[in-house]
N, C-alpha and C positions, 0 to 999 in steps of 0.2 A: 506412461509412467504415472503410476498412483501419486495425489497430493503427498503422501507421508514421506512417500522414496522421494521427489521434491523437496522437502524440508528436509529430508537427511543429505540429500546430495547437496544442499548449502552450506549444511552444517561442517561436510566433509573438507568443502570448500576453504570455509575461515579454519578448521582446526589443520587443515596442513600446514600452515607457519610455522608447528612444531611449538607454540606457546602454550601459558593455560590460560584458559577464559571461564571466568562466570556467566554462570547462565543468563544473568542481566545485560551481558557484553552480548552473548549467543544471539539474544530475543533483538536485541537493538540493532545490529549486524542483520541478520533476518530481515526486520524490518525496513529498512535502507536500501533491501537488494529483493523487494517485492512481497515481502510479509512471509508469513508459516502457513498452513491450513489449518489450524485449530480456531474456535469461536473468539477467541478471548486471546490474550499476550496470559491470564491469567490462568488458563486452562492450560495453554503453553508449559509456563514455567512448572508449573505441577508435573506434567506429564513427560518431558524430555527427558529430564534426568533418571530415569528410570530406562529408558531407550538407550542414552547414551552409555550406561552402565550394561545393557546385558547386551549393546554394540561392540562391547572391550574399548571405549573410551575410559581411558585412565584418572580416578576422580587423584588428583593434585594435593590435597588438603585434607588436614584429619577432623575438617567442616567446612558446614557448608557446599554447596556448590559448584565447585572450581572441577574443568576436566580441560584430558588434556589428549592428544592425538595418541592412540596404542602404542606407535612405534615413536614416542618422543621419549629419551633417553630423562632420566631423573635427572639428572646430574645439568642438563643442560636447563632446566626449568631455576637451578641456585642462582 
């Protein structure tokens, strides 16, 4: 398993709760359960959100950074 599929398989991890998370929550979650592969937490949060959008992670919020698992109903996020 490549580092990236790593860091997605974690990510898949926290986002089945079916909540939504900011990506500050993502990075910090991550960090706690063995870190990302990327250089930096800041090269991180740059470059996720872009994965997790062409993944079908559903961004939550009409800003900012908030996503939320493909199959998490709207309605259950109110």
């Amino acid at each position: 398993m490549t580092p990236f599929k790593r860091t997605m398989a974690a990510i898949e991890q926290l986002m089945a709760d079916g909540k939504e998370h900011h990506i500050d929550h993502i990075l910090e979650w991550l960090n706690t359960r063995g870190g990302h592969h990327y250089a930096t937490d800041r090269s991180a949060k740059s470059a996720l959100p872009a994965h997790l959008d062409r993944l079908g992670y559903r961004r939550t919020r009409d800003y900012g950074p908030w996503f939320a698992h493909p199959e998490t109903k709207k309605e259950a996020l109110a």
